[in-house]
N, C-alpha and C positions, 0 to 999 in steps of 0.2 A: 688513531682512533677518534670517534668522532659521537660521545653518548654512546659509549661502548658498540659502536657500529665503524665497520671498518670501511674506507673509501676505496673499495677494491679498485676501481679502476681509474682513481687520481681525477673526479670530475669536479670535484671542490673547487671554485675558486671564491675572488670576492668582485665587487666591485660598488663603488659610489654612486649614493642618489642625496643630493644634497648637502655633500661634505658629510654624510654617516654611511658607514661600512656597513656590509653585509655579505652575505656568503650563499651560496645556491650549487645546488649539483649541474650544472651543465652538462644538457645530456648530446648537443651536435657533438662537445669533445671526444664522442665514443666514434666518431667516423674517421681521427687519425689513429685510434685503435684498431681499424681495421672494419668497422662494422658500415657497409656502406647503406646508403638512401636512408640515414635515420634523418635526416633533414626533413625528405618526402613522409616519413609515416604518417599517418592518421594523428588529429591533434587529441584525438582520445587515448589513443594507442599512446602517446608521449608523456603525458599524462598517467601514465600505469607504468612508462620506464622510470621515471623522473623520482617514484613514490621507492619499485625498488631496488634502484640507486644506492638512494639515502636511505633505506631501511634494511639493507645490507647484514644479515647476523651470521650468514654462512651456512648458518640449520634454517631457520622459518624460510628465509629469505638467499636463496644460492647465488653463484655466479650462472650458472644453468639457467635460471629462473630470468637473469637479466637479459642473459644473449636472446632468449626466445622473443622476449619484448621489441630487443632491439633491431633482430633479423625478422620482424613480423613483415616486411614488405618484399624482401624478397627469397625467403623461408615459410612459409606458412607448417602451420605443426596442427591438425586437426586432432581432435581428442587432450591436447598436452592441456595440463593442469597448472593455473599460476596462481600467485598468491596478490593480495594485496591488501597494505594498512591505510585504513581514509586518517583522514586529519583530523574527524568529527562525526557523533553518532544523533541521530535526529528522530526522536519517537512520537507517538502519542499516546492519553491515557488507557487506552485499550490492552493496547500491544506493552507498552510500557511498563505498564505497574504489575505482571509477574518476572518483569527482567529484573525490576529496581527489588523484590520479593524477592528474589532469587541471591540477589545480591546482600540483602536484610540477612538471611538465615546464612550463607556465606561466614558472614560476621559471628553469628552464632557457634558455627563451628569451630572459628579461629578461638571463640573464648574456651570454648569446651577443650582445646587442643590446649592450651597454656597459655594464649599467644593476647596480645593486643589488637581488639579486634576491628580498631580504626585506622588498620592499615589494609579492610579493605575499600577500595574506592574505583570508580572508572579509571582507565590511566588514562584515556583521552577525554576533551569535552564531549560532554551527553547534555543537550536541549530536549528538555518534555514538554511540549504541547498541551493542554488541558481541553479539546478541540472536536474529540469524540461522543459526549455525554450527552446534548442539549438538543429536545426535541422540540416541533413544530405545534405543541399542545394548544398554543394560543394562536391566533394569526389575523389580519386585516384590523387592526387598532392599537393604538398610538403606545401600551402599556405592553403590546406583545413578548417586548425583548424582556422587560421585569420580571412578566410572568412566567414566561419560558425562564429564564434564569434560577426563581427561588423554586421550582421545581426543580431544576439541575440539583438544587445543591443539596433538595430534600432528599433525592434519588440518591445521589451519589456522596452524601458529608461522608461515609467510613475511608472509601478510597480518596478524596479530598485532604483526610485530616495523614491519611498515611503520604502521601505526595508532600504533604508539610513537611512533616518529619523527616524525609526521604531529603527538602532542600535545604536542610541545617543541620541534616547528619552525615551526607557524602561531599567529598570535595569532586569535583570536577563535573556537579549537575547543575543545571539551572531548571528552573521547571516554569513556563508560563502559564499563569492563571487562566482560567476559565474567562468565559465574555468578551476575549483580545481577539481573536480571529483563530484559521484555519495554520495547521502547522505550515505547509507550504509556501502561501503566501506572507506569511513570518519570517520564514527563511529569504524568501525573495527579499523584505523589506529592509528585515532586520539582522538575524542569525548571520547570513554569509558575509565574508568580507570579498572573497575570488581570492584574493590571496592571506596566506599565514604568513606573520612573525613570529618568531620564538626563539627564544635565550636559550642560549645554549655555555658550555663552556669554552666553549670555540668561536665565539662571536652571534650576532643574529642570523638564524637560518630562514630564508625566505624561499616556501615551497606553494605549490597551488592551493588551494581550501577545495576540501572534495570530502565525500561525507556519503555514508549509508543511511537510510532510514528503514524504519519500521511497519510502512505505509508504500505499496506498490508505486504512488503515484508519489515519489521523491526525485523522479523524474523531472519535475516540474521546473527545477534549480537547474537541468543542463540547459534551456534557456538564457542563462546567466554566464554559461561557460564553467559550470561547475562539471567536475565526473561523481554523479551521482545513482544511484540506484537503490530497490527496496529489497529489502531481506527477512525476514523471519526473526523471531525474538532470540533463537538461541543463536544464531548468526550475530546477532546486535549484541549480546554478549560476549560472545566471545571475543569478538573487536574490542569489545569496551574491556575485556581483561587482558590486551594490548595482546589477542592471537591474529593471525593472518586470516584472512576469507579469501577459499579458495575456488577458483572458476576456470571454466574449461576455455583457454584462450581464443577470443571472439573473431568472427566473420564483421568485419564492419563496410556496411553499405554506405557508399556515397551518395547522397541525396542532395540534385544541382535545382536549386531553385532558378530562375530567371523571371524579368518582368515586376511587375506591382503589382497588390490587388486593383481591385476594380472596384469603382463607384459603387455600395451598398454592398459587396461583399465582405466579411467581419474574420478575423482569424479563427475563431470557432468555425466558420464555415470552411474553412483552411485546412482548420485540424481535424475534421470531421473526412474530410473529402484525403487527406494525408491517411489518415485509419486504415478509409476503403482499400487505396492501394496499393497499402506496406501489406494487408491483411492478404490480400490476392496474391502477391508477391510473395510472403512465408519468410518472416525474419525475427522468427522465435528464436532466444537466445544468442540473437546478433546485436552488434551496434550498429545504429542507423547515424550517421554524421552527414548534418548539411553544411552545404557550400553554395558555392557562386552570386553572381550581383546582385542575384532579388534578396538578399543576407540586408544590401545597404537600404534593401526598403522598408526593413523591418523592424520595427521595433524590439527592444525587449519583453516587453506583457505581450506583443503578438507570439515572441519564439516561445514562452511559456507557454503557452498556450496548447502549441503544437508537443511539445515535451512532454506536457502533463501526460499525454493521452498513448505515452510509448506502449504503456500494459495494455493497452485495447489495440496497437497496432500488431500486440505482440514481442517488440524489440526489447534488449534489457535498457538502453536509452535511445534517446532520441537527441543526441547532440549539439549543439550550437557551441562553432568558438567563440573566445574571447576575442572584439574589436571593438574600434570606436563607437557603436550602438551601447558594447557593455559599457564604457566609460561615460557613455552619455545617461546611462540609466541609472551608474551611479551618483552622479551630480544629482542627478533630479529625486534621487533619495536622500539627498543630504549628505553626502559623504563629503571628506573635504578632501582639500587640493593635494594636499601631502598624500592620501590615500589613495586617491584614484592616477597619482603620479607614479607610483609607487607598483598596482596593478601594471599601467601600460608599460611604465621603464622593464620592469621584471618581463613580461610575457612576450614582450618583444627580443629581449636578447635568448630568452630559450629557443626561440623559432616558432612559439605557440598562439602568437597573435595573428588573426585571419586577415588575408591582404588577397584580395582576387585578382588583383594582378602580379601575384606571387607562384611559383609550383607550385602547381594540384597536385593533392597528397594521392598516393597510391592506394586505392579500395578496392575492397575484392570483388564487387562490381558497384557498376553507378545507373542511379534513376533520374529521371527530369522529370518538371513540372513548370511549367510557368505559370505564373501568379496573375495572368489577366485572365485566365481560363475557367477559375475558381467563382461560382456562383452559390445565391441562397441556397441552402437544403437544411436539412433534416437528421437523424439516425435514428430508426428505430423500425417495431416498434420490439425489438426483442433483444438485439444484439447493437452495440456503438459502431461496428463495422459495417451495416445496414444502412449505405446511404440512400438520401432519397431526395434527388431537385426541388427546391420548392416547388417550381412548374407542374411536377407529375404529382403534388402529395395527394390530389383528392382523388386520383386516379388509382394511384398507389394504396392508398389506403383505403378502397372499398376492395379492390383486388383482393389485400389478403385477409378481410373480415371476412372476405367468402371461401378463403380456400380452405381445405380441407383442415382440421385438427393435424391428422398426421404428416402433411405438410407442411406445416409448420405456423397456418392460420387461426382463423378462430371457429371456422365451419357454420357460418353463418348464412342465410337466404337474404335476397333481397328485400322479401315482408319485414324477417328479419332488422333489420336497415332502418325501418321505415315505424319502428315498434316506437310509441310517444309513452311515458314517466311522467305523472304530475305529481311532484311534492311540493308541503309547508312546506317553509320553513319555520323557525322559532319566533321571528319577527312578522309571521303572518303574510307575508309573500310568498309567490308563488313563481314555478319552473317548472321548465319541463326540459327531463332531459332523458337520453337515449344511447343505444350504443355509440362509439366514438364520441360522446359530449368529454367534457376537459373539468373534470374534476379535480385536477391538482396541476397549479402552476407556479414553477419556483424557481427563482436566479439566484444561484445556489453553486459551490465545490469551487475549489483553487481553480479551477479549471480557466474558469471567465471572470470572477468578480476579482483576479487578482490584475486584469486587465481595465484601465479605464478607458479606453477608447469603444470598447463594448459597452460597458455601463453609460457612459454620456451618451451614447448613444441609443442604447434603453432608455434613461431620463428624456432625451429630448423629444423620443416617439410618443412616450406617457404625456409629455408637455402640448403634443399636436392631438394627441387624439382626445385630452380633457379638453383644448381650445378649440374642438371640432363635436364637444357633445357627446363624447364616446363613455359610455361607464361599463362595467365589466358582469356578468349576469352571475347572481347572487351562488349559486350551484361552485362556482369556482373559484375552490380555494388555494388564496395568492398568500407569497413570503417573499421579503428579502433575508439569504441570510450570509450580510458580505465576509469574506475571510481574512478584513481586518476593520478596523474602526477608522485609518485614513481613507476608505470608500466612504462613510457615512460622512466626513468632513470635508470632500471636495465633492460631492452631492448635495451638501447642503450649501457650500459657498458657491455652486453653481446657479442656486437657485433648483433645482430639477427635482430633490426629492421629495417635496410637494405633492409635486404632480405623480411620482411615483405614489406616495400614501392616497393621494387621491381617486385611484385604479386600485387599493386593497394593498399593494406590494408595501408595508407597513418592512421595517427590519422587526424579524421573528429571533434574530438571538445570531452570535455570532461563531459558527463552527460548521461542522459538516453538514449536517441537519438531513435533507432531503434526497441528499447525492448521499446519504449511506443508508439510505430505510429509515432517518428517525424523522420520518413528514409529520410523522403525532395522527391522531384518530380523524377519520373523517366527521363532520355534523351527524347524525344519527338520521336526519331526514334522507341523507342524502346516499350514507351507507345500508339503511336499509331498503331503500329501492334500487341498490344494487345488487343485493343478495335476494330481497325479494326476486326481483326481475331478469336474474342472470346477467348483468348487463356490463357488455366490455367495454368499460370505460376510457381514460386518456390520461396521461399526464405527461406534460412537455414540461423538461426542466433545462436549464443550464450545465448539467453535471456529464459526468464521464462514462457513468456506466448504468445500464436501465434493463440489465436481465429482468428476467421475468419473479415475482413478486420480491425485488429487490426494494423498489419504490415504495409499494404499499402492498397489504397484501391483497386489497379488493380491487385493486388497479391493473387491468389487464395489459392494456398498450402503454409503453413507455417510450415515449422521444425526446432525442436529445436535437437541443437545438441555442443557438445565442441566445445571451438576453434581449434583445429587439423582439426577436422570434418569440419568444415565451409570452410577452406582453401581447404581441398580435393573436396570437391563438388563446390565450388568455379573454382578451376582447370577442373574440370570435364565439369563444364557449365549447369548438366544436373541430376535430381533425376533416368533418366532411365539407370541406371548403377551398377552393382555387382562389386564392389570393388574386390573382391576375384577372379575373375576369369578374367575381362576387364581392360584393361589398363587404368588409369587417366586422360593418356596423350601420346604423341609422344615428343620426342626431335625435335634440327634441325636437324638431320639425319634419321627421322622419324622411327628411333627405341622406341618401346611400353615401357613404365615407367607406373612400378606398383602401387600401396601405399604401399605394402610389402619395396618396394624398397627404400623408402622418410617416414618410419616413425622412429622417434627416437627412441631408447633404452633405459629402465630404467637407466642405467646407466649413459647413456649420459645425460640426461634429468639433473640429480642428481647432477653431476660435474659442468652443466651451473649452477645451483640452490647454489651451494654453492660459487662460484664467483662474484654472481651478487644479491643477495639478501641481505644487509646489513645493521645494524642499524642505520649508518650515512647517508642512502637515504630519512630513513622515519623522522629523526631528522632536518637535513637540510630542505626537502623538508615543512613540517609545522614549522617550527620556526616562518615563516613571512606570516601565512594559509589569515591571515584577510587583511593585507595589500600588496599581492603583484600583485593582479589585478588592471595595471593601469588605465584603462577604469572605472574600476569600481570606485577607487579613486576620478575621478577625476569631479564625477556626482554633480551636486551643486545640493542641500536639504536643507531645509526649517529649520530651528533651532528652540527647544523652545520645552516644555511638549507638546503643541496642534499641530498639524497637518492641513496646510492648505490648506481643501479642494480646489477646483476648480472648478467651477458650468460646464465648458465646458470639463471636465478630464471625455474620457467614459473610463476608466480604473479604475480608483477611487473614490471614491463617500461616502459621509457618511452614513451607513446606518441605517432604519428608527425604529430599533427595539426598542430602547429605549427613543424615541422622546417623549415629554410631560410624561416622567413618572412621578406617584404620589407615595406621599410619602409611603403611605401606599397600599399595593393590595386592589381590588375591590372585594366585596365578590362573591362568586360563586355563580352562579344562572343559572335554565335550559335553555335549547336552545328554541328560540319558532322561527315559520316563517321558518325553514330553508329548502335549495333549496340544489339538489347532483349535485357538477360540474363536478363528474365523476363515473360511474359505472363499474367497473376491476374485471377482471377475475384473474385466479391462478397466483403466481408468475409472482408477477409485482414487476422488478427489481429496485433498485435507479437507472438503467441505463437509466429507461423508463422516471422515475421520476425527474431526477438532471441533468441540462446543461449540453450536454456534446460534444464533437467531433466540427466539422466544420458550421458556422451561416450560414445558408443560406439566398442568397439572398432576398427570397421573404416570408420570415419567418416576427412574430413579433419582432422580436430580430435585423433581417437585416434592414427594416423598419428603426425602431429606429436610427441605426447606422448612416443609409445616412442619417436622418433629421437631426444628428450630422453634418454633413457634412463629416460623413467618408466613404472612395472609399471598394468598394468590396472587391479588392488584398488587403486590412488593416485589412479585419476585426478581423483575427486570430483567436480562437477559444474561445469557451464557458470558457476552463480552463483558460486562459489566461486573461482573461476580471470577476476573481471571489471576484473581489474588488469592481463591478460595479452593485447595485441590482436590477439598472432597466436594465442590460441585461437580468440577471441572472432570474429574475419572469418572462419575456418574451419566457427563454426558458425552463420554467419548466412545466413538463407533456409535454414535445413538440417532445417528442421521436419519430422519422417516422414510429414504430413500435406496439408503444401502441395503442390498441384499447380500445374505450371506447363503453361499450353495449348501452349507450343512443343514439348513430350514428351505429348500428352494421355493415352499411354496407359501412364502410371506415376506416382506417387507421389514424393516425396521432392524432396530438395535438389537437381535434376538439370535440368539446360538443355542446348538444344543447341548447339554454338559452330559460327558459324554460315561463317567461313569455310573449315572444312571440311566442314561436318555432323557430325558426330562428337558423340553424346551424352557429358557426362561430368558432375561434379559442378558446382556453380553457383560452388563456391571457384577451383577448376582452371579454370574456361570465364573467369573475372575474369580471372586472373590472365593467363593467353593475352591476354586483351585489353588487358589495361594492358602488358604487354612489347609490344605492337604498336602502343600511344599512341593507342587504340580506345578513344572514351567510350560511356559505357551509360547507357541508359535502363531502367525500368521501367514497365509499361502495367499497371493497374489498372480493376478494378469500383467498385462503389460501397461508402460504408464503410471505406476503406482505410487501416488503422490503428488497428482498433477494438482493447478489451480494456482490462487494464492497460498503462500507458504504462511504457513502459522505453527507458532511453536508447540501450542497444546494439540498437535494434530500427533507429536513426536512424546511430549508430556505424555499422552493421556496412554499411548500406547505403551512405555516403561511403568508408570503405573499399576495396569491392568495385571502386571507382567508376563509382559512378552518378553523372548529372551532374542527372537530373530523374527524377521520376515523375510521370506522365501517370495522374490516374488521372478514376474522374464524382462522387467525391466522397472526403474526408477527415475521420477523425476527430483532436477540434480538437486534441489534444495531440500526435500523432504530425505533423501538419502543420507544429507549431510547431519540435518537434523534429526536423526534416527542415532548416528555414530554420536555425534555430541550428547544424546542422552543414553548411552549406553548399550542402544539395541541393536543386533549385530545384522545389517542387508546383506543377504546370500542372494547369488540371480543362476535362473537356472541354462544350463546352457543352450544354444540356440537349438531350435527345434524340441525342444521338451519344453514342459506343465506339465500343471498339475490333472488338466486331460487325459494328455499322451501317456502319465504314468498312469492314469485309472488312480488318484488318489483321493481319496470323498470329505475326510476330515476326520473320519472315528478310526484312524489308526495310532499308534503310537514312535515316534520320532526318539530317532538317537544321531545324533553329529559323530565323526569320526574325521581324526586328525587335526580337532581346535587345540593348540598350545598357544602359552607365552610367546614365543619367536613366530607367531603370524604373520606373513607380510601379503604388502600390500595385493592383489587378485590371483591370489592361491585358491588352487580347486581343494575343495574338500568331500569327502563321501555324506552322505544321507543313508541311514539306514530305517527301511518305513515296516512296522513289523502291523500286519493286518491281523481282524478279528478274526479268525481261523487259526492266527498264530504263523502264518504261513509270511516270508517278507522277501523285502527288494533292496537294492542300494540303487541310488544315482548321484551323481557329482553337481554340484554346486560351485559357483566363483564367489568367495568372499570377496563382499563389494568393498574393501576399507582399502581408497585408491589413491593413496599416499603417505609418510611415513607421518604427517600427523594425524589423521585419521586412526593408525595404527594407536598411535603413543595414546588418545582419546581412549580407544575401547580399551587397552590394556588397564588404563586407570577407572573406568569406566563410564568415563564423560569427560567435558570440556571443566563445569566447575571442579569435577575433584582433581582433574588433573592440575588445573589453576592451583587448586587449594594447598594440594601437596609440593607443588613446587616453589610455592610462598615459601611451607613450613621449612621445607630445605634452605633455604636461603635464611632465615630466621634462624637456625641455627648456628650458621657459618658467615 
């Protein structure tokens, strides 16, 4: 035994790095067991044998569970279900702080129970991010980032002062301050090692470092050769209470690169053009794993890059192995000799280090690309899949000003087009701008600034075009906002950030900013000759993703494009431009400056790169990562294991999941009496479902707020306020967009209650029904739960109380999070709805055959009794599709079942 984990299959050995022992599961030794081409697997796929190996319990983790890993190259098992424990859980303050809440009242419970309530903690390390808060309120001057800052912390001191508390009351959190950079590019710099040490009683185990986060785009780290991907809060939980997370064993596509880029092509144009053609290809819930020689041309910030952007190609990663680029990426971070000895020695004897002139691992199919093919372009102006060559953008982009609205344009005329805006400004200058004018331009998201080779590369275009006359037209509004503070230190030892401030690209503060909605207000001049004048505006940013009012909400076109690119059309002012053939700009002697003329040379770029990128920036700069925000220091928190709440804190609140729990679950038994508080059509997103965006005033949620006595301009947003459950049930199901077919002829968060008829909001219609001891249902389309996964999509819906959702199909993460909070997915079976049975929503719902001994996709009956009295039964598959799933809903979720098997073990 081995940490009470058994080495089923004797891969344990040890071996020497420097005269010190260690110990690794080797996982080739499974091929004189009989399992053949585990040598050939996918180095992701190895990576997932490797973890359950060594995490072996016999229940979480089976021998079943291993062989599938093992036989993935010449077994494939479509639908089979596997488990896996990361090494490490990686959040931000959004998603974070009602996991680490969750975790608060936890504690709460264990006191109430008898117990000491400081045993509860993560079992594995948890990094928070502080990274999500900080908007673009200020921008183009030199105090930007201050100012932007002490608004952070006016905005946000409640969840700040709990994130304190939260880092000197759990063992196994760290929590990074605010104004440090983007989670991602932290992780790249700093959090990851590529490989774990850990003490064991059996000597040190050295396994891969692989890690879930909280944020779609944790992707960014398979760049590194990390296995990493994004998850949902109660996902991240549950990890973090040392459960398995369970996934439908992957399809992983081989992706052969060859070749180098090309002169002036940037890996953002890389990954932009990578998007288009995993998106055309369809490798939704696959792994996408690259290989072949163009790997040796690539840097690490370039594989980042491509990584970041898996959730817009679709894929759950986007892979990069581990080889001599990783090892070179970690010197140049600073690591030291022993460590990065230590990475290569280990990943070379598992078979997981990339050698292209090594066997090519077996993929369930392979794409190519070569890397001299790859030219400037663009994404947008709707979707990050939406490529578009530089060459064609001014073509392209009158094209779809004019096509139709229902098309997917903007239904614009060529007058249209041609329509001039004059406005002040504050400082008595004067613009004119029009549709496609570039009102918002930002190099901004892990995506690119965690890259220097893009950024020097911005810097030295900013350097030719201030040394050619160029200034940028008052109308557009420019940020830096890098996603660490070593970008603002080999920018400024370059000399280039300068010339960057001198083009308005000022650093506006250091986090996600613009690449998540928070760009901050436009100038008032310039916002209202856009609402005056209808006018669909622009904004090119650096960031990943530019649906539509994601960026701002008066900004109609959004493209994504490098930092180079942002700064040219920034200068430009205007998307209705051919780089190739139209000037950028004039000088003060009103001679025409090309971008031919102000773009740097590979070489040039190369020589900044080697002067200004070094490992005493990245060393220096985290030495003192936790302490050297003083603000944040200097926040007084409440000391002690418990946490104390505040009955008047609408930020934080305890919340009520685990109140009055008994010792033992309640047995299962069917639904009887119950009422639908909603009837949904296809792909109904968590967007529709989980608080999201800005509280409006005359919502349940606003309501609320002012009987708090909080003013409007406070309310801040749904994500901001996710520590708080009575906002958060207020704005669940409250999307302005969902329709519910029980009201078909409206919009919005509104249901009818059905024992009077009486339309009202779907908060009010809940609550009526929970004071009457009226369980709810939800009736669903197909798809249900698509999008990004968010845990209050699954919160808000146990809440409300619902007891099931009926729907004809689920997406896998929201389904999981339904089970981990208690709500039971039935799916109807194929060829039936809620159509096909004529069921409207005002009927009344009874289950038959729910017991304790549920297993896993057992049919059960529906009995639907209509208003006439008159009824129907149909069958149902309970969706609860493996035996923890099962043991979850018997207890009624992930924390109580955590909770109760503490208390058992506390006993004994």
């Amino acid at each position: 035994m081995v940490n009470d984990r058994e080495d089923v299959f004797q891969t344990r050995i040890s071996m020497k790095i420097r005269d010190k022992e260690y110990y690794y599961y080797r996982i080739n030794a499974l091929e004189k067991k009989g399992f053949s081409n585990v040598s050939r697997l996918p180095y992701s796929i190895k990576i997932l044998l490797e973890s359950a190996l060594r995490n072996f319990d016999s229940s979480n983790i089976t021998k079943e569970h291993i062989q599938t890993y093992a036989n993935w190259a010449v077994k494939r098992e479509p639908n089979k279900e596997v488990p896996f424990k990361p090494s490490r859980i990686l959040l931000h303050d959004t998603t974070g702080l009602p996991a680490i809440v969750d975790l608060a009242a936890m504690r709460e419970t264990v006191l109430r129970m008898g117990e000491d309530p400081s045993i509860i903690n993560p079992h594995i390390p948890v990094d928070l991010v502080v990274d999500h808060s900080v908007s673009v309120d200020y921008f183009g001057r030199a105090d930007a980032m201050e100012l932007n800052e002490k608004l952070n912390f006016k905005r946000n001191w409640e969840r700040f002062r709990f994130f304190r508390w939260a880092q000197h009351a759990f063992r196994n959190l760290n929590i990074v301050p605010p104004a440090t950079g983007i989670m991602h590019q932290i992780n790249m710099e700093y959090l990851s090692s590529v490989i774990v040490k850990k003490n064991t009683d059996h000597g040190i185990e050295l396994f891969p470092d692989s890690l879930v986060g909280t944020d779609s785009h944790t992707t960014m780290i398979n760049g590194l050769g990390l296995l990493a991907w994004g998850v949902g809060g109660i996902e991240a939980e549950a990890a973090m209470l040392d459960q398995p997370l369970y996934f439908v064993i992957p399809e992983v596509v081989g992706f052969k690169l060859t070749g180098k880029l090309s002169d002036g092509a940037t890996a953002t144009d890389l990954a932009l053009t990578v998007t288009n053609i995993l998106r055309k290809k369809g490798v939704v819930g696959k792994f996408v794993e690259f290989f072949g020689d163009g790997l040796n041309k690539m840097s690490v910030a370039d594989r980042a890059t491509v990584a970041n952007m898996a959730p817009e190609y679709g894929a759950t990663m986007g892979f990069f192995p581990v080889d001599q680029e990783t090892l070179n990426y970690l010197t140049l971070i600073g690591r030291s000799e022993e460590e990065v000895l230590l990475v290569e020695t280990y990943y070379k004897e598992q078979g997981m280090f990339f050698d292209n002139d090594k066997h090519e691992p077996i993929y369930s199919e392979n794409i190519e690309l070569d890397l001299s093919t790859i030219v400037p372009c663009l994404a947008g102006p709707k979707r990050p899949q939406d490529l578009v060559n530089l060459t064609s953008m001014k073509e392209d982009f009158k094209h779809i000003m004019c096509k139709p609205i229902d098309e997917g344009g903007y239904g614009l005329t060529e007058d249209d087009l041609r329509k001039e805006v004059k406005i002040v400004h504050d400082n008595g200058d004067c613009s004119i701008i029009k549709h496609g004018s570039v009102v918002l331009a930002a190099i901004t998201s892990c995506t690119n600034t965690s890259n220097p080779n893009v950024l020097i590369t911005a810097g030295l275009l900013a350097k030719k075009a201030v040394e050619k006359g160029l200034t940028k037209p008052s109308f557009v509004k420019s940020s830096l906002t890098p996603g660490s503070r070593v970008v603002m230190d080999y920018l400024q030892e370059s000399g280039l950030l300068k010339y960057l401030e001198k083009l308005g690209f000022y650093i506006a503060g250091y986090g996600c900013a613009t690449c998540i909605g928070n760009s901050g207000p436009l100038p008032d001049a310039i916002s209202n000759a856009i609402v005056d004048n209808d006018l669909a505006v622009a904004s090119v940013l650096s960031g990943n993703r530019n649906f539509e009012g994601r960026i701002h909400p008066q900004v109609k076109a959004n493209y994504l494009a490098s930092p180079p690119l942002v700064i040219a059309y920034a200068l430009a002012g205007t998307m209705d431009i051919d780089f190739y053939s139209e000037p950028i700009g004039f000088n003060e002697t009103n001679r025409p400056v090309y971008l031919r003329d102000i773009w740097p040379s590979f070489t040039e770029i190369q020589d900044y790169l080697k002067g200004a990128v070094r490992p005493e920036l990245f060393q220096k700069r985290y030495e003192n990562v936790y302490t050297a925000n003083k603000s944040w220091n200097e926040i007084d928190f409440p000391k002690g294991d418990l946490y104390e709440w505040e009955d008047s804190s609408t930020y934080i609140q305890e919340p009520p999941f685990l109140h009055n729990l008994p010792e033992y679950a309640d047995a299962i038994k069917d639904f009887k009496n119950v009422h639908v508080l909603a009837l949904l059509g296809d792909s109904v997103t968590t967007d529709h479902l989980s608080p999201s965006g800005a509280i409006k005033k005359d919502s349940p949620a606003g309501l609320y707020l002012q009987q708090q006595g909080v003013k409007t301009h406070e309310f801040n947003s749904y994500p901001s306020r996710r520590g708080n459950h009575h906002v958060m049930i207020r704005g669940a199901f409250a999307n302005h967009r969902i329709r519910n077919q029980m009201v078909p002829e409206r919009e919005g968060g509104i249901t009818k209650y059905m024992p009077s008829g009486e339309i009202m909001s779907i908060f009010d219609a809940a609550m009526k029904y929970k004071e009457n001891r009226i369980s709810l249902f939800v009736i669903a389309g197909k798809e249900y739960g698509t999008g990004s996964s968010r845990d209050w999509a699954a919160k808000g819906t146990y809440l409300l109380g619902v007891k099931a959702v009926i729907a004809e199909s689920f997406e896998r993460i929201h389904r999981s999070n339904l089970v981990g909070m208690g709500v039971l997915p039935l799916q109807f079976i194929d060829g039936q709805n809620a159509a096909s049975l004529g069921i409207q929503g005002n009927e009344i719902f009874e289950t038959i055959g729910l017991s304790s001994n549920i297993i896993p996709g057992q049919k059960i009956k529906i009995r639907v009794i209509r208003v006439d009295g008159s009824s129907f039964e149909f069958s149902v598959i309970v969706r609860l599709d493996n035996g923890i799933d099962v043991k979850y809903y018997q207890n009624g979720g992930i924390m109580q079942t955590v909770l109760r098997q503490m208390m058992k073990n506390q006993k004994y």
